[in-house]
Structure formats: structure tokens, C-alpha cells
N, C-alpha and C positions, 0 to 999 in steps of 0.2 A: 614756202616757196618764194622764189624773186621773182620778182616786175619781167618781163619776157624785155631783152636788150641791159639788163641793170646792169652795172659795171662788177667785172669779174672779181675786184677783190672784196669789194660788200658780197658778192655772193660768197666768198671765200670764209669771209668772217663770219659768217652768218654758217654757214658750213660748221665752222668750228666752234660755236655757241652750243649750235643744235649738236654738235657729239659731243659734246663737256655734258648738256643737260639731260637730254630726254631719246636722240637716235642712240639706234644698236651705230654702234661704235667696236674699234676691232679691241681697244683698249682694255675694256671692261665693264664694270658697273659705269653708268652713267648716275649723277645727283637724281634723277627722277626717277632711274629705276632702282637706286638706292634706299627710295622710301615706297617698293611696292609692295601689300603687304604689311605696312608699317603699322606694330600695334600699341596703344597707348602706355603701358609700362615701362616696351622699349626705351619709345621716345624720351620720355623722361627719368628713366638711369644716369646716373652717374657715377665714372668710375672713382671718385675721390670728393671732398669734399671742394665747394669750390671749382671743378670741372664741368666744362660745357656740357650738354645729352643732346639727344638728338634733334628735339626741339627745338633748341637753340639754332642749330644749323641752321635748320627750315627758315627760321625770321631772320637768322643775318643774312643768310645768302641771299634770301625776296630782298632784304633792302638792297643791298648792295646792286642787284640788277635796277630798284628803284634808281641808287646813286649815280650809276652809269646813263641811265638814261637822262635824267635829271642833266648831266653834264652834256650830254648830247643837243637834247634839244633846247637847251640851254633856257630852261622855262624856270624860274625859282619859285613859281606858286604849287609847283606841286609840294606834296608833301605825302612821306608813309604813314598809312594808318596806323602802326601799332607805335606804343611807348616803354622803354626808349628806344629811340629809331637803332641805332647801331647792332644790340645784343639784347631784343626785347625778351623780355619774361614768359612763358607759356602761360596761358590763363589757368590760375588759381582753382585745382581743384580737375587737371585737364579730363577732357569727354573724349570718345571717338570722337563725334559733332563735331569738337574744336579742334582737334586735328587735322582732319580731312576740312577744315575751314582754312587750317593755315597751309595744309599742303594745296590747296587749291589759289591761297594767297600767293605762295611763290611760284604757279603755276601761271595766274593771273602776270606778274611782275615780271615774268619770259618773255609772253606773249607781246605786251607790251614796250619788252625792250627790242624784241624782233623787231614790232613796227617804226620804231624809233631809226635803227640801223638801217633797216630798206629805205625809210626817208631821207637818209643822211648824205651829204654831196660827199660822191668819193674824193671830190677834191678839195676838200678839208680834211682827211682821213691824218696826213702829215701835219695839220698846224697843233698846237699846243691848246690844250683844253684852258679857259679862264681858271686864272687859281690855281693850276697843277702846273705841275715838271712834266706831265707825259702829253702824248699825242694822244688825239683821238682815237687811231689806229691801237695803241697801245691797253688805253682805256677796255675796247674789244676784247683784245686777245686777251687782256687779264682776266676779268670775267667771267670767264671759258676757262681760264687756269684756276681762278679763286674755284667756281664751279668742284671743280675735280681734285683739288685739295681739302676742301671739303667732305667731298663724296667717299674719300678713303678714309678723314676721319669719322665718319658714319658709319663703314661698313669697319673698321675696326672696335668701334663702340660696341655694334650690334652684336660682333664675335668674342668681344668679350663677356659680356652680361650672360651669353650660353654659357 
């Protein structure tokens, strides 16, 4: 939920976060309800030698909402727990335990980005993030996009491995 008065296009964005991730959405699967269900062989399938599974999703997509926020609140001490940050490794040997650890990681990394975006002055939404070509606003909506480019290659993984 937004702050009661918060500016209509953070609510907007934050709108369109939450259906990329985790709300019923008219599109389809959502990333979050993409891994309901999710059982540890799944996860770690792959269709080829060298191709992502679904594991992988999980920790790049957590960071990458790490990455956006990072840019937002433009703080450089934070840092993502897992290594390496971009396309980290599933832990060696994976558990349920470590699964539902990392889907709970990128669950965590939502939440957190949500908070980041309600913080954020809509009137910077238009300037250019340090370092990037894009806007703040852009950074958002990508997000929300990476989200659900993902989410299909998940649910194509998952239908393949049946």
C-alpha cells in the first residue's frame, strides 16, 4: 500500500511492480506465483547443458530488484548476500530449506524495493540515475518488465521438464 496523499505515479509504479511480481494480475502468471509449489528438482533442471533452471531466476531476479534499489536510494554500502551477485550458483547440493531460503530472499528484495519506491521523490522519477542512460522512472518500470520476462522463462522451463 502507498502513504494516503503519495504521488499518483509512485503509486502507479508500485501498481505495476506488484503485477509483474506477486498480485493476481489479468496477464497471467506472476514471478511469485510462478514459484508456488516450486519443488527442488524443478528448480534445478536444465534444458541443455550451460542453460539457466529455475534457481537461477530466483537469485538474479532478487538481485537485480537488490540493483534497482541500490540505484534508488543511491546508498553503495549495501551489498547482495549471495555470490556472485549477477547469476549466483544455487547452493551445492540444493534442500527444500535452501530453496524456500532463496525464494524467501527474493521475496525479502521486493519488499524492500517496494520501500525504497514509496520513499522516493516523484520528482526525481524523470532525472537520470548516476551511472545510467535511464531515468529513475525507467529503472521501475524495467523491473516490473525484467520481472515478467523472467516469469515466462520459468513457466516455460517448468513445462518443459514435464
Amino acid at each position: 500500500m502507498t502513504a494516503k496523499g503519495a504521488d499518483s505515479r509512485i503509486a502507479l509504479l508500485l501498481q505495476n511492480i506488484d503485477g509483474a511480481f506477486g498480485k493476481k494480475a489479468w496477464h497471467g502468471a506472476t514471478l511469485r506465483g510462478s514459484l508456488r509449489g516450486l519443488e527442488v528438482r524443478t528448480a534445478l533442471w536444465r534444458p541443455a547443458k550451460g542453460r539457466h533452471n529455475v534457481w537461477e531466476y530466483i537469485l538474479h531476479t532478487a538481485y537485480w530488484k537488490y540493483i534497482v534499489r541500490r540505484r534508488l536510494t543511491g546508498d553503495k554500502t549495501l551489498s547482495f548476500p549471495r555470490k556472485p551477485s549477477n547469476w549466483p550458483d544455487p547452493p551445492e547440493g540444493g534442500t527444500a530449506k535452501a530453496l524456500k531460503h532463496d525464494i524467501a530472499l527474493l521475496q525479502k528484495e521486493h519488499d524492500l524495493l517496494r520501500e525504497a519506491i514509496e520513499a522516493f521523490s516523484a520528482s526525481r522519477l524523470n532525472r537520470r540515475a548516476p551511472e545510467s542512460i535511464w531515468t529513475y522512472a525507467d529503472h521501475i518500470h524495467g523491473i516490473a518488465a525484467h520481472d515478467l520476462y523472467h516469469t515466462g522463462q520459468i513457466q516455460l522451463l517448468k513445462r518443459l521438464q514435464r
